[in-house]
OpenMM code with the backbone's topology and positions (N, CA, C; nanometers):
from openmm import Vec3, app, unit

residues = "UNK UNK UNK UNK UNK UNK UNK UNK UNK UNK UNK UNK UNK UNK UNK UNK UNK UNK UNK UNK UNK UNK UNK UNK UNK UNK UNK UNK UNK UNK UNK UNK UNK UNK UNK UNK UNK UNK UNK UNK UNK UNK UNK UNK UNK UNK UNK UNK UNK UNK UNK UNK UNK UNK UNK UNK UNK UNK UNK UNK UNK UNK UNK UNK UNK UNK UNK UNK UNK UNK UNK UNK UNK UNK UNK UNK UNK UNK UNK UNK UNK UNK UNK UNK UNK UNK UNK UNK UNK UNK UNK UNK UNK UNK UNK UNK UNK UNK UNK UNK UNK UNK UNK UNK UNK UNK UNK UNK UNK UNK UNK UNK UNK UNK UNK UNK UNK UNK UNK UNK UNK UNK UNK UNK UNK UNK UNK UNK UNK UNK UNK UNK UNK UNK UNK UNK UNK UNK UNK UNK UNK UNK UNK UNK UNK UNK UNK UNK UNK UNK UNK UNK UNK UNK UNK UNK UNK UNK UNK UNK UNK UNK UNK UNK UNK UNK UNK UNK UNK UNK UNK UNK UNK UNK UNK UNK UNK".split()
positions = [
    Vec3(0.0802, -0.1183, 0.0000),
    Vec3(0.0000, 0.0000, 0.0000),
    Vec3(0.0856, 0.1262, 0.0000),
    Vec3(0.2077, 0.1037, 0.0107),
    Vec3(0.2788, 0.2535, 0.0044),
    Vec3(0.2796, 0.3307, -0.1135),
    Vec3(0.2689, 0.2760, -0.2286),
    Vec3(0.2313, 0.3229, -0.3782),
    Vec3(0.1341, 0.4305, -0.3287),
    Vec3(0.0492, 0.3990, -0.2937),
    Vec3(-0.1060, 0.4134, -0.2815),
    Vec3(-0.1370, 0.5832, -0.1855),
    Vec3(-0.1552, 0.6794, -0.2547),
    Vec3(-0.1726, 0.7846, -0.1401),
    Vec3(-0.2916, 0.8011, -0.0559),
    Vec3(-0.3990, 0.7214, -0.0540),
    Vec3(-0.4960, 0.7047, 0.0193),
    Vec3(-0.4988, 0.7849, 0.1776),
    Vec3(-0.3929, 0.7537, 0.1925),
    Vec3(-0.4023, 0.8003, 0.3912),
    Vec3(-0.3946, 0.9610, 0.3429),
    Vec3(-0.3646, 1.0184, 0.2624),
    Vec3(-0.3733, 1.1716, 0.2543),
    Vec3(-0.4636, 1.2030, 0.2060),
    Vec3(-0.5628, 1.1418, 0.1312),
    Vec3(-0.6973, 1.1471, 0.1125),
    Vec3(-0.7865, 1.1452, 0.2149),
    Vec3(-0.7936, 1.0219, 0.3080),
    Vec3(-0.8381, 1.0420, 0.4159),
    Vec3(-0.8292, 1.1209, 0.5209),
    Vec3(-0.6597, 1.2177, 0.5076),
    Vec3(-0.6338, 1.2804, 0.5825),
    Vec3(-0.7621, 1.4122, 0.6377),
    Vec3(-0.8299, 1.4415, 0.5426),
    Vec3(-0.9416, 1.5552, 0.5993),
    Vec3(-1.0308, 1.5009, 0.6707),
    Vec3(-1.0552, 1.3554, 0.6980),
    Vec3(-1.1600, 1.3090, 0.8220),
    Vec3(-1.1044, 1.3847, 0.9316),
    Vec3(-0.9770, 1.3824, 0.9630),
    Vec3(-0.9910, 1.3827, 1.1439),
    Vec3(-1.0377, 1.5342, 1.1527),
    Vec3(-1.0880, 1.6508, 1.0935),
    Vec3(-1.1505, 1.7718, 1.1425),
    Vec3(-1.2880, 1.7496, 1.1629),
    Vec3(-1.3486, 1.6236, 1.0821),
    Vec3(-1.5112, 1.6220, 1.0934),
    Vec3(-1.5278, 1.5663, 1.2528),
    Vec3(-1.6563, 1.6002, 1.3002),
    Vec3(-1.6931, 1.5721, 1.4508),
    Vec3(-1.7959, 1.4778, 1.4181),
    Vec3(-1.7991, 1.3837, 1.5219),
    Vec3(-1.8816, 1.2621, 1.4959),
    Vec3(-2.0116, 1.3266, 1.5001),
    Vec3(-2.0768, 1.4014, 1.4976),
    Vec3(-2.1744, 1.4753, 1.4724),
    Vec3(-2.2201, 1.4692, 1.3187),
    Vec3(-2.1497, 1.5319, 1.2120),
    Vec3(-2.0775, 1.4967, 1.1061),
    Vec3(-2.1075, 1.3600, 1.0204),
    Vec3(-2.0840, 1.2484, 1.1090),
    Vec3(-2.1076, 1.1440, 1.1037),
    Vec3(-2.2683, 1.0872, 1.1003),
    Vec3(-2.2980, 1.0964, 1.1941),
    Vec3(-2.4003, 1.0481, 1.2162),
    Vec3(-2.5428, 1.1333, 1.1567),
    Vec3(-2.5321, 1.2396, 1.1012),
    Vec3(-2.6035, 1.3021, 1.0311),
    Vec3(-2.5915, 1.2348, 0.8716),
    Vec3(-2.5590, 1.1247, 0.8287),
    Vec3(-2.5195, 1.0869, 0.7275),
    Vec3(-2.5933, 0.9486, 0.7459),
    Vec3(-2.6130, 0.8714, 0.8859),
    Vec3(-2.5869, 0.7545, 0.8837),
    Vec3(-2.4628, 0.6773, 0.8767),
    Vec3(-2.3636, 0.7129, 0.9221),
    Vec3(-2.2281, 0.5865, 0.9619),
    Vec3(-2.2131, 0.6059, 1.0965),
    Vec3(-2.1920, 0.4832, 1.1806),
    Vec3(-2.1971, 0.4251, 1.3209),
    Vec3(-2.0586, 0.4175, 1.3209),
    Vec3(-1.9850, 0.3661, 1.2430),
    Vec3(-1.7971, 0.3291, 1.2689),
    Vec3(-1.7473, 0.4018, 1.2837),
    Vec3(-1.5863, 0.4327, 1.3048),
    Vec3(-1.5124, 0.4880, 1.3496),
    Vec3(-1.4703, 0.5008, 1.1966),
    Vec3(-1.4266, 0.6305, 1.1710),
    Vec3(-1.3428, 0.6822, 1.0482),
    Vec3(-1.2132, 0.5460, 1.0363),
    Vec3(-1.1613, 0.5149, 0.9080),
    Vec3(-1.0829, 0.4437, 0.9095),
    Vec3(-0.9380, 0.5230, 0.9364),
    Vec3(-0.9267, 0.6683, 0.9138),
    Vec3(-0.8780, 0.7985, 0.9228),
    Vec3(-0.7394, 0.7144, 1.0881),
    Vec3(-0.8909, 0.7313, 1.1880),
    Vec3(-0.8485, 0.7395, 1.2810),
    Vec3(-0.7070, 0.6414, 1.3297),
    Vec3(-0.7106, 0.4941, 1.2039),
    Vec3(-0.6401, 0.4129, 1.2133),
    Vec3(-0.5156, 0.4581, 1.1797),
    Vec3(-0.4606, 0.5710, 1.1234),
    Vec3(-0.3659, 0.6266, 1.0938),
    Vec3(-0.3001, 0.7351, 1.1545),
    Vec3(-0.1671, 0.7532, 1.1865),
    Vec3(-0.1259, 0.8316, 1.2536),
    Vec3(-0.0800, 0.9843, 1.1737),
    Vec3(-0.1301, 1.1195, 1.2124),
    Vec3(-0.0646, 1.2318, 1.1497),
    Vec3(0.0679, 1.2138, 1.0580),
    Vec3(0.1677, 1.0995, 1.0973),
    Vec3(0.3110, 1.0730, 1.0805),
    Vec3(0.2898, 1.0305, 0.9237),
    Vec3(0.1829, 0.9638, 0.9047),
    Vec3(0.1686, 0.8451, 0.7328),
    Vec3(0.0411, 0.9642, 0.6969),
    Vec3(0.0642, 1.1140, 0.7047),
    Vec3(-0.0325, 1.0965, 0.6160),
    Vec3(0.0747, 1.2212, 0.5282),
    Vec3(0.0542, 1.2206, 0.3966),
    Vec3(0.1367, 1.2790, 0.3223),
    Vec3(0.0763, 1.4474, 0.3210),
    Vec3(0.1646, 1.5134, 0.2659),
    Vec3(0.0936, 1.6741, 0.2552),
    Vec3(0.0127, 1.6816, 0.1844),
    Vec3(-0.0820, 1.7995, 0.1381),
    Vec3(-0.1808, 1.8085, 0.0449),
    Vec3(-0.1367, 1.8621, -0.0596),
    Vec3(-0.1294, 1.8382, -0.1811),
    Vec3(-0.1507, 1.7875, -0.2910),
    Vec3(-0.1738, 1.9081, -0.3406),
    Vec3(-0.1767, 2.0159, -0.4883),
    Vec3(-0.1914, 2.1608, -0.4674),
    Vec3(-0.2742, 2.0958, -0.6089),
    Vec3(-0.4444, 2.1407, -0.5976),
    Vec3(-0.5398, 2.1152, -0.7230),
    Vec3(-0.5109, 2.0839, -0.8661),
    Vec3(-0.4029, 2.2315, -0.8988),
    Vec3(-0.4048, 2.2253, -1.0397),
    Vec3(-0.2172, 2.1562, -1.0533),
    Vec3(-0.2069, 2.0871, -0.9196),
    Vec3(-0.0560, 2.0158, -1.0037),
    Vec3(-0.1095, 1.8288, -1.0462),
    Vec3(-0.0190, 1.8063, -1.1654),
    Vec3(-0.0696, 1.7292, -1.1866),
    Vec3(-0.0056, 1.5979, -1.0990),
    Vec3(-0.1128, 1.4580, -1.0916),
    Vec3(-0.0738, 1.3645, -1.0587),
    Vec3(-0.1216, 1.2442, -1.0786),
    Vec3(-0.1098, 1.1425, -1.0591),
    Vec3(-0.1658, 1.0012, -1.0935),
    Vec3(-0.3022, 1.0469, -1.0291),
    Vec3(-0.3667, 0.9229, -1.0968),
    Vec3(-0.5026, 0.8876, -1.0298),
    Vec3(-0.4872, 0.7907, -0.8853),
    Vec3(-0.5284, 0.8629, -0.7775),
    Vec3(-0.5246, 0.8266, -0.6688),
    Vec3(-0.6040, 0.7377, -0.6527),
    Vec3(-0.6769, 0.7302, -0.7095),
    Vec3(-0.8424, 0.6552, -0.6562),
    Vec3(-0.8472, 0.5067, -0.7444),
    Vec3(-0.8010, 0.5475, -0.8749),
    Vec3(-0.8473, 0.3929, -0.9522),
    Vec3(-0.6803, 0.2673, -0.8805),
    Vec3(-0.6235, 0.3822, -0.7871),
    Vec3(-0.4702, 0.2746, -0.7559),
    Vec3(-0.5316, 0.2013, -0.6572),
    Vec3(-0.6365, 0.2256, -0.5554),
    Vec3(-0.6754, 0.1725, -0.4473),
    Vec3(-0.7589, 0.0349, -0.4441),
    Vec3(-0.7259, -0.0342, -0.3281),
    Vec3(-0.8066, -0.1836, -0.3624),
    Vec3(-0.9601, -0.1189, -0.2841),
    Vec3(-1.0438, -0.2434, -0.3092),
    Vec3(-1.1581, -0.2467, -0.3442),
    Vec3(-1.2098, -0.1293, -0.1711),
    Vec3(-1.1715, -0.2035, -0.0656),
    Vec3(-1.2122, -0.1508, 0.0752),
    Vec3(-1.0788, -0.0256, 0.0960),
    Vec3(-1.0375, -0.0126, 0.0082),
    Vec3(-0.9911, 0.1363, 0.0200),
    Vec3(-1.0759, 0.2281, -0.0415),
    Vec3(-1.1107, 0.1917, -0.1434),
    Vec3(-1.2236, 0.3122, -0.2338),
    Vec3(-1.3284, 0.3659, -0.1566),
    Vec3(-1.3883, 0.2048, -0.1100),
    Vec3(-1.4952, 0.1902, -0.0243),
    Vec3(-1.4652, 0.3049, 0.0636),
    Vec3(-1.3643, 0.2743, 0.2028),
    Vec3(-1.3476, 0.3863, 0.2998),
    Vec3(-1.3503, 0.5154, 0.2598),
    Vec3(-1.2547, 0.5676, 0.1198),
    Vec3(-1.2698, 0.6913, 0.0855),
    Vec3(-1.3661, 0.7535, 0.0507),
    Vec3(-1.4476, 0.6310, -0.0251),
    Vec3(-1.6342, 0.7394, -0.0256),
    Vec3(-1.7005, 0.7267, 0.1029),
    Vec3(-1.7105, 0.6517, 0.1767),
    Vec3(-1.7881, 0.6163, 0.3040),
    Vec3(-1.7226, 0.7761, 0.4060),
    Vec3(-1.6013, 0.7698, 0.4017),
    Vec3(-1.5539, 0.8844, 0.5324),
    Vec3(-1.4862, 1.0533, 0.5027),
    Vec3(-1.5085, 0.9947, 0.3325),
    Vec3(-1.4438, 1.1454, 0.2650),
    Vec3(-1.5400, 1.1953, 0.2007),
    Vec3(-1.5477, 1.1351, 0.1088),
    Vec3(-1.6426, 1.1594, -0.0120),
    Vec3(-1.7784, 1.2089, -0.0079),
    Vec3(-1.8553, 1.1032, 0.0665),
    Vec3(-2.0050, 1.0905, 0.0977),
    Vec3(-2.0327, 1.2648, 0.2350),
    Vec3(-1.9558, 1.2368, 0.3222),
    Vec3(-1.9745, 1.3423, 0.3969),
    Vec3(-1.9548, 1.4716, 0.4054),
    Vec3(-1.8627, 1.5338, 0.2859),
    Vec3(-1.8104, 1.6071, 0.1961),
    Vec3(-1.8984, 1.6508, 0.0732),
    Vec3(-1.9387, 1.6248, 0.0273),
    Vec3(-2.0389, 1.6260, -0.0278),
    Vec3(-2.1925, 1.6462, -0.0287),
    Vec3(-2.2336, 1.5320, 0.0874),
    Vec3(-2.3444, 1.5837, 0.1358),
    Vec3(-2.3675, 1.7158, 0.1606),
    Vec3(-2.2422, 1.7863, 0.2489),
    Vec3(-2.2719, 1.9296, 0.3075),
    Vec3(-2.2701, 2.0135, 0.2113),
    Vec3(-2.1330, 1.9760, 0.0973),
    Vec3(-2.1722, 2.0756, -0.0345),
    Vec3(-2.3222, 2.1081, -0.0953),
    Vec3(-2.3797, 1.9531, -0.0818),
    Vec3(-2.5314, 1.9478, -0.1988),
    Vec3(-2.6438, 2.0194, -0.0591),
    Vec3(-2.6141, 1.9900, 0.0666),
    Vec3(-2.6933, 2.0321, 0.1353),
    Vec3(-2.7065, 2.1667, 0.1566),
    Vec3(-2.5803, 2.2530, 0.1164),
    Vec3(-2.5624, 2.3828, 0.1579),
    Vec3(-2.6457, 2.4180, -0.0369),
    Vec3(-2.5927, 2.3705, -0.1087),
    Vec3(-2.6740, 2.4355, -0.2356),
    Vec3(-2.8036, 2.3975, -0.2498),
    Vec3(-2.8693, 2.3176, -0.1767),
    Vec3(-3.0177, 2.3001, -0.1764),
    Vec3(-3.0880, 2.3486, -0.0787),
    Vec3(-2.9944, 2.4531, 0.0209),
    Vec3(-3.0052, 2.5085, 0.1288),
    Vec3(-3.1526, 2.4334, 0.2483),
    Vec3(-3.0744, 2.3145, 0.2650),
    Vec3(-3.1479, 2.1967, 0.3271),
    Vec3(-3.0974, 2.2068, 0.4676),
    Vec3(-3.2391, 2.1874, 0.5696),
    Vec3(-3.1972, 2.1581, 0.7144),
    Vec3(-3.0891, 2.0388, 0.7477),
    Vec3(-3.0998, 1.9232, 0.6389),
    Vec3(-3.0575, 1.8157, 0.6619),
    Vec3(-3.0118, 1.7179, 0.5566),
    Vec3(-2.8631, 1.6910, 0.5721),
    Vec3(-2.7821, 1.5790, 0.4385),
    Vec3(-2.8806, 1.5188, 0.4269),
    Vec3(-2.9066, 1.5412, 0.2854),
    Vec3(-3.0146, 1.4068, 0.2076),
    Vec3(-2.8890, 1.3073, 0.0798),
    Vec3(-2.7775, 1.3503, 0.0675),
    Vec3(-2.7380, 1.2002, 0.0019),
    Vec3(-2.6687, 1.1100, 0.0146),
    Vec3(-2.6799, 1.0011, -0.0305),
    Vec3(-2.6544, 0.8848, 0.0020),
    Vec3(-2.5563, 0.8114, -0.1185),
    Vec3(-2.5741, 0.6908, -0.0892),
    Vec3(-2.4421, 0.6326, -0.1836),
    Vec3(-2.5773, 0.5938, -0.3322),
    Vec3(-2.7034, 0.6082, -0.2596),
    Vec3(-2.7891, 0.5622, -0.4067),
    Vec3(-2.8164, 0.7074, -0.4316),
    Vec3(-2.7999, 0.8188, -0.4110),
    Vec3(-2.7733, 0.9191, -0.4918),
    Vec3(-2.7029, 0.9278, -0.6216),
    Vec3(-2.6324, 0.8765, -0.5791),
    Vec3(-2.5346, 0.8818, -0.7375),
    Vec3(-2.5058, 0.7547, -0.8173),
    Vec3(-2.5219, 0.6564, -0.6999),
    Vec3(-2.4952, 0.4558, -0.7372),
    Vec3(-2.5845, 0.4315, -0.8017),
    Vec3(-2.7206, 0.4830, -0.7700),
    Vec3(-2.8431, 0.4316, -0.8408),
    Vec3(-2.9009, 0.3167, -0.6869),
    Vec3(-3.0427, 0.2807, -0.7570),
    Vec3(-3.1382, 0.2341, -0.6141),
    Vec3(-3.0254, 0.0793, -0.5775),
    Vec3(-2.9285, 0.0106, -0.6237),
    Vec3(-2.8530, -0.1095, -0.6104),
    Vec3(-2.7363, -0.1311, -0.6393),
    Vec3(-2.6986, -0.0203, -0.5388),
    Vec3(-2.4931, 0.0314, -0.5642),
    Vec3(-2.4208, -0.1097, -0.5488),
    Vec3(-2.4694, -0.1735, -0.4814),
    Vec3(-2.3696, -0.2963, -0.4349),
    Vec3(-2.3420, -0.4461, -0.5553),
    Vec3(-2.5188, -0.4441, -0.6151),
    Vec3(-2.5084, -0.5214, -0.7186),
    Vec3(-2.4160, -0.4919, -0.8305),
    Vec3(-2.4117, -0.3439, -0.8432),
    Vec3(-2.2972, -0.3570, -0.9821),
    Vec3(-2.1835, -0.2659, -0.9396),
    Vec3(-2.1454, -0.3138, -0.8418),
    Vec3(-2.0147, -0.2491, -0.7772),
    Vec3(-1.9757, -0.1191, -0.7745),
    Vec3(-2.0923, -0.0480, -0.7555),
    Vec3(-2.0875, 0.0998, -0.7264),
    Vec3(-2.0431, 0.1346, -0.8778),
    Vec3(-2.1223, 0.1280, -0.9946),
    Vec3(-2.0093, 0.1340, -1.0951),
    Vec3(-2.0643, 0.2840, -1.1570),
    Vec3(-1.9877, 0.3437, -1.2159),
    Vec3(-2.0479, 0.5042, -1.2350),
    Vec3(-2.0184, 0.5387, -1.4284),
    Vec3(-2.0834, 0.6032, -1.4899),
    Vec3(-2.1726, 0.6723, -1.4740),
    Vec3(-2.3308, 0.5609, -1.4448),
    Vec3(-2.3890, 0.6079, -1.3492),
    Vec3(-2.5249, 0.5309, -1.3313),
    Vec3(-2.6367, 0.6564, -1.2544),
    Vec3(-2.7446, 0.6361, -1.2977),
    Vec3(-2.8454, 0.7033, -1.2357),
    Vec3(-2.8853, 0.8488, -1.2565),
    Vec3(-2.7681, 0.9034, -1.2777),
    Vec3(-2.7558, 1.0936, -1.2696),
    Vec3(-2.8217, 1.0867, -1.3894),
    Vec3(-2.8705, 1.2363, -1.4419),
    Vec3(-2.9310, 1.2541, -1.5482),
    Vec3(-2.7939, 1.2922, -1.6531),
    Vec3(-2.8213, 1.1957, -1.7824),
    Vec3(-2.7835, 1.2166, -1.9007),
    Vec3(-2.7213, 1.3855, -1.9411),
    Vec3(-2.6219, 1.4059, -1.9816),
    Vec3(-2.5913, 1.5437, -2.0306),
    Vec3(-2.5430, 1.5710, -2.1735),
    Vec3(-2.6051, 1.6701, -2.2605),
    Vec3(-2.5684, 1.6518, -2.3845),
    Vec3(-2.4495, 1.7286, -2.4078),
    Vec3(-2.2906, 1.6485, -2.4394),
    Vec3(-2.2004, 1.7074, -2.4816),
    Vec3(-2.1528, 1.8303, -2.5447),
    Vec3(-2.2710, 1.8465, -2.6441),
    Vec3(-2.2847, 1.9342, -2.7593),
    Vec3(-2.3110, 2.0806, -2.7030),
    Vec3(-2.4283, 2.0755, -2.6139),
    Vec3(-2.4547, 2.1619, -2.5305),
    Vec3(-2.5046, 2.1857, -2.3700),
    Vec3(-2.4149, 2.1317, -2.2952),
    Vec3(-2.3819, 2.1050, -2.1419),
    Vec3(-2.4108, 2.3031, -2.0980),
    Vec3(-2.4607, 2.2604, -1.9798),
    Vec3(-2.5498, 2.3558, -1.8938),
    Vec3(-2.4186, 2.4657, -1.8345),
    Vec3(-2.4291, 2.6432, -1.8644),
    Vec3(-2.3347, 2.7006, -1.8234),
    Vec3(-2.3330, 2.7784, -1.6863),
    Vec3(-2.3028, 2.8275, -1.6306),
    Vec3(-2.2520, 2.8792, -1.5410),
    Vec3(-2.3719, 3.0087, -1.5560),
    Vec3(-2.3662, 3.0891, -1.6748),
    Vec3(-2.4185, 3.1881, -1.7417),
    Vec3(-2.5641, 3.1328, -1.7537),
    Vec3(-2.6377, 3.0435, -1.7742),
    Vec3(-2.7159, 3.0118, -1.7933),
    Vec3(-2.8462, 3.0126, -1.7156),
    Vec3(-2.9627, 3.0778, -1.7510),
    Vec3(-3.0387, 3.1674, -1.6569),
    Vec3(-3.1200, 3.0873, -1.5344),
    Vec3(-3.1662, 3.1028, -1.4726),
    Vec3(-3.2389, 3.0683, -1.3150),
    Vec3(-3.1710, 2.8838, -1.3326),
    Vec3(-3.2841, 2.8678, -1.2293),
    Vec3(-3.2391, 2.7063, -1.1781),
    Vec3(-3.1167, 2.6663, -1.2687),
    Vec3(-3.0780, 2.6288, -1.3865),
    Vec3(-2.9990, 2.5505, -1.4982),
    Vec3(-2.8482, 2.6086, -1.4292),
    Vec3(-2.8736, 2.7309, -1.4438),
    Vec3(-2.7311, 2.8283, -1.4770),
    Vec3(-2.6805, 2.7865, -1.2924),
    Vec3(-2.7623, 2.8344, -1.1856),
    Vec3(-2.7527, 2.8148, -1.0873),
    Vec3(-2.6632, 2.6621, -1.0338),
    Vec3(-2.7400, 2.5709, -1.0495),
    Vec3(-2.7075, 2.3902, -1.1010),
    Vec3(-2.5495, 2.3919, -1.1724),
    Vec3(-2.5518, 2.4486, -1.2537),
    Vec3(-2.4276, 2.4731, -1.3384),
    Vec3(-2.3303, 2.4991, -1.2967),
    Vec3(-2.3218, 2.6109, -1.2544),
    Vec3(-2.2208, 2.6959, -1.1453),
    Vec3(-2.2006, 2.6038, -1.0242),
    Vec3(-2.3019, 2.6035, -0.9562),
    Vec3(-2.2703, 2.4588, -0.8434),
    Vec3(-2.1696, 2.3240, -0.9154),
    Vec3(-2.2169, 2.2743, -1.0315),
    Vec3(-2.1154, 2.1451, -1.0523),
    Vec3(-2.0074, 2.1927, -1.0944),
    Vec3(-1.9943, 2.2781, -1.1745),
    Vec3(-1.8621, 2.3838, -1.2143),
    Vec3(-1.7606, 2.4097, -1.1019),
    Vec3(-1.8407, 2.4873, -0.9885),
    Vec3(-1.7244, 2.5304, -0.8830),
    Vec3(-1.6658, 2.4783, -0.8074),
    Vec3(-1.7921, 2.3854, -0.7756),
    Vec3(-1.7986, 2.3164, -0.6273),
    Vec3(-1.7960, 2.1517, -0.6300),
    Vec3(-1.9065, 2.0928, -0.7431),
    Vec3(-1.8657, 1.9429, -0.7212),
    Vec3(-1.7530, 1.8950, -0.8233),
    Vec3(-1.7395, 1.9368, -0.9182),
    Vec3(-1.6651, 1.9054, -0.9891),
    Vec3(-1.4831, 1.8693, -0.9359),
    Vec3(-1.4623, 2.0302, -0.9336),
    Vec3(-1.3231, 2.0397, -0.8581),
    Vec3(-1.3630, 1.9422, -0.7200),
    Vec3(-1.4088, 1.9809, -0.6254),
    Vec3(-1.4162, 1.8766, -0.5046),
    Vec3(-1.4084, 1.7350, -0.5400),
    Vec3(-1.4462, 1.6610, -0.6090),
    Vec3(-1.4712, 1.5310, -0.6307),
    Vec3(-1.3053, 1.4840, -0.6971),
    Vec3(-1.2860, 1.5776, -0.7715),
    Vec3(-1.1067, 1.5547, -0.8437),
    Vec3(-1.0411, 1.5875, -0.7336),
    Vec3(-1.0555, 1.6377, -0.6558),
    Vec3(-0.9136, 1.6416, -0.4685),
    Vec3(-0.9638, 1.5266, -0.4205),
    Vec3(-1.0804, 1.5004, -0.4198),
    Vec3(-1.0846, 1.3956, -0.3203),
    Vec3(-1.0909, 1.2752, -0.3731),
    Vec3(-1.0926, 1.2112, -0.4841),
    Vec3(-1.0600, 1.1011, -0.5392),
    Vec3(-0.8932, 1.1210, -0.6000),
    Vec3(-0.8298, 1.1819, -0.5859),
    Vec3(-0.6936, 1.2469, -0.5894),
    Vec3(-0.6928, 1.2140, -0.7462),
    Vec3(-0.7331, 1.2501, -0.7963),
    Vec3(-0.7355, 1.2726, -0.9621),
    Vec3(-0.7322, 1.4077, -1.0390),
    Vec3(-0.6637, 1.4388, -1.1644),
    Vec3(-0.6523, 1.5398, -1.2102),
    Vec3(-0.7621, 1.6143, -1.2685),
    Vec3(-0.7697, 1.7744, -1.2488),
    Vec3(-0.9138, 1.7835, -1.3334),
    Vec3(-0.9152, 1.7974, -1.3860),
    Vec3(-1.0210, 1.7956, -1.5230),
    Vec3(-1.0473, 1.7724, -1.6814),
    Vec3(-0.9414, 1.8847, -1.7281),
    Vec3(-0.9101, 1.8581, -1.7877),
    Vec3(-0.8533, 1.9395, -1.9448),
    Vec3(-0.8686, 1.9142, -2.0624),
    Vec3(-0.9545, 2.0176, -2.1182),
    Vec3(-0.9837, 2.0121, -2.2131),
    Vec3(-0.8885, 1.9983, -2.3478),
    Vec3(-0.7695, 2.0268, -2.3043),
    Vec3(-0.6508, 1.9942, -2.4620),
    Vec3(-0.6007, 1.8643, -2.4509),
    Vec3(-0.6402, 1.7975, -2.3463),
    Vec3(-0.5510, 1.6502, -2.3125),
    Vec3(-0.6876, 1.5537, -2.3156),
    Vec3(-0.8184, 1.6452, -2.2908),
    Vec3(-0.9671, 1.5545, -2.2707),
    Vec3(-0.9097, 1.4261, -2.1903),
    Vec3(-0.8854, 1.5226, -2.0677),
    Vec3(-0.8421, 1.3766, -1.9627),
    Vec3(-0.8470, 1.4604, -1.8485),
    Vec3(-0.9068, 1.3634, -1.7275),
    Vec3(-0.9492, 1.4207, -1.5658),
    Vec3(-1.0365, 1.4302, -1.5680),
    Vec3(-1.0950, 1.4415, -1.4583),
    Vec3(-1.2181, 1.4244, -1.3911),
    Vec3(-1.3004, 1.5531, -1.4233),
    Vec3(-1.4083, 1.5305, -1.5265),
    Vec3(-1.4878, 1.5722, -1.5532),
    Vec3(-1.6692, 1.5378, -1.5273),
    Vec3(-1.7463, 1.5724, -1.6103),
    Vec3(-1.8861, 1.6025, -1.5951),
    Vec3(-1.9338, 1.4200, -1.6014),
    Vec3(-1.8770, 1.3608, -1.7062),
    Vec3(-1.8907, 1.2654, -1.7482),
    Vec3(-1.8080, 1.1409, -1.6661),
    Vec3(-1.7327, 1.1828, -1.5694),
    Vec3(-1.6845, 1.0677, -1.4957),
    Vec3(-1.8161, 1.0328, -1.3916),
    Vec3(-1.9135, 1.1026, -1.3468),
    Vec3(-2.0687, 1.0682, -1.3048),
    Vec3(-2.1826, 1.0560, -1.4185),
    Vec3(-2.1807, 1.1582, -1.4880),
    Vec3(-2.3086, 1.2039, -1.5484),
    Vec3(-2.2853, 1.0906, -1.6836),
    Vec3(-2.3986, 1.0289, -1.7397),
    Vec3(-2.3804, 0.9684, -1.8396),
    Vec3(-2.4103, 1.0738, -1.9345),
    Vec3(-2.4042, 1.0705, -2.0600),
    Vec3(-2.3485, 1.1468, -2.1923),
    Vec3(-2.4633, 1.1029, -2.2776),
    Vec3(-2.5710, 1.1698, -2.3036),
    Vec3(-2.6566, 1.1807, -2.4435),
    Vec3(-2.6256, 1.1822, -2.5646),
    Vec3(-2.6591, 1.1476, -2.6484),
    Vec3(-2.6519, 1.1239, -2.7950),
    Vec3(-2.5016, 1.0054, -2.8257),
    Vec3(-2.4588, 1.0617, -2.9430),
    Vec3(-2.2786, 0.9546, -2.9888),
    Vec3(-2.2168, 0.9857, -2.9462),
    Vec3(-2.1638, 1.1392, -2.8778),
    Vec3(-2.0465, 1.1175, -2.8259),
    Vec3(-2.0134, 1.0446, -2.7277),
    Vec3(-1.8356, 1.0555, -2.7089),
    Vec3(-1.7917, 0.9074, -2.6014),
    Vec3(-1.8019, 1.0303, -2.4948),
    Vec3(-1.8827, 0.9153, -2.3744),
    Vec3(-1.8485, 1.0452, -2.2794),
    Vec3(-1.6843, 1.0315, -2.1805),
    Vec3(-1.6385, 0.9795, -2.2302),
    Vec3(-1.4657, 0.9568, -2.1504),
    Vec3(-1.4051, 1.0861, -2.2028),
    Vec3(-1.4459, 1.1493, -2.3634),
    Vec3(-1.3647, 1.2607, -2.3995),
    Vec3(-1.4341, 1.3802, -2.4072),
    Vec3(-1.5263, 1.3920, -2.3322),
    Vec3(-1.6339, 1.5014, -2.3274),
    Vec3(-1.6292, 1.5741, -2.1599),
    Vec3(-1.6269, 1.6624, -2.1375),
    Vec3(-1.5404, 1.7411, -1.9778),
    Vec3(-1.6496, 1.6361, -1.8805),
] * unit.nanometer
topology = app.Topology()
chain = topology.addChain("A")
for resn in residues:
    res = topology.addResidue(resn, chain)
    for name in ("N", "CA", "C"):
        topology.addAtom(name, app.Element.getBySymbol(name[0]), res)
């Protein structure tokens, strides 16, 4: 596992308060906690580039990183933009209603996006709003925390729209942001 930068991924659990936790639904102990400050590497600066952190990890490493990073991280992002009393997502948010049968496998469930003309930032009430949210906030967040690079468009490689969202019409969505 030393290949593997995982423990610096996990490294942002130990600020969450089991409070945190349990507003999500998880009872366990962060796997975080199994690690000492000493193994966890520095953070990583967004726009430098680096391997894919996430596809290096075995199966109950991924697992931990969405269960204690990902999922709770997120929630508060989608909860703060749906300006909700209370985390509403879950791993079938994005897995679809039977994450476990097909191994959490992604793109699944999210709504379809058409390559050609994907939703802008600029783009007026609810859409544009939505837009700007996956633009600023989930997009970049989801590429730190699966320690993956984000999309670029001259290389059409990193974590883009299409590493969740499935892709409408012919294009491939692997080379579409």
């Amino acid at each position: 596992m030393a290949s593997v930068k995982w423990p610096r991924l996990l490294g942002s659990v130990g600020a969450m308060t089991p409070f945190g936790f349990a507003a999500i639904g998880c009872a366990a102990a962060p796997p975080a906690a199994r690690h000492s400050a000493a193994t966890l590497a520095p953070q990583v600066a967004r726009d430098q580039p680096r391997e894919d952190d996430f596809s290096a990890m075995s199966w109950e490493d991924r697992h931990d990183q969405m269960t204690w990073v990902v999922l709770p991280t997120m929630a508060r992002s989608f909860q703060k933009f749906e300006r909700s009393r209370d985390a509403t997502l879950t791993c079938r948010s994005c897995h679809g209603p039977d994450p476990e049968s097909v191994a959490y496998r992604m793109p699944r469930d999210l709504p379809a996006l058409d390559p050609d003309h994907l939703p802008t930032a600029s783009d007026v009430g609810e859409r544009g709003r939505t837009a700007r949210f996956m633009i600023e906030t989930v997009t970049p967040t989801m590429a730190d925390l699966l320690g993956e690079p984000s999309y670029d468009a001259k290389t059409r490689q990193g974590f883009g729209c299409f590493k969740c969202h499935p892709a409408s019409g012919a294009t491939d969505q692997r080379s579409a942001p």
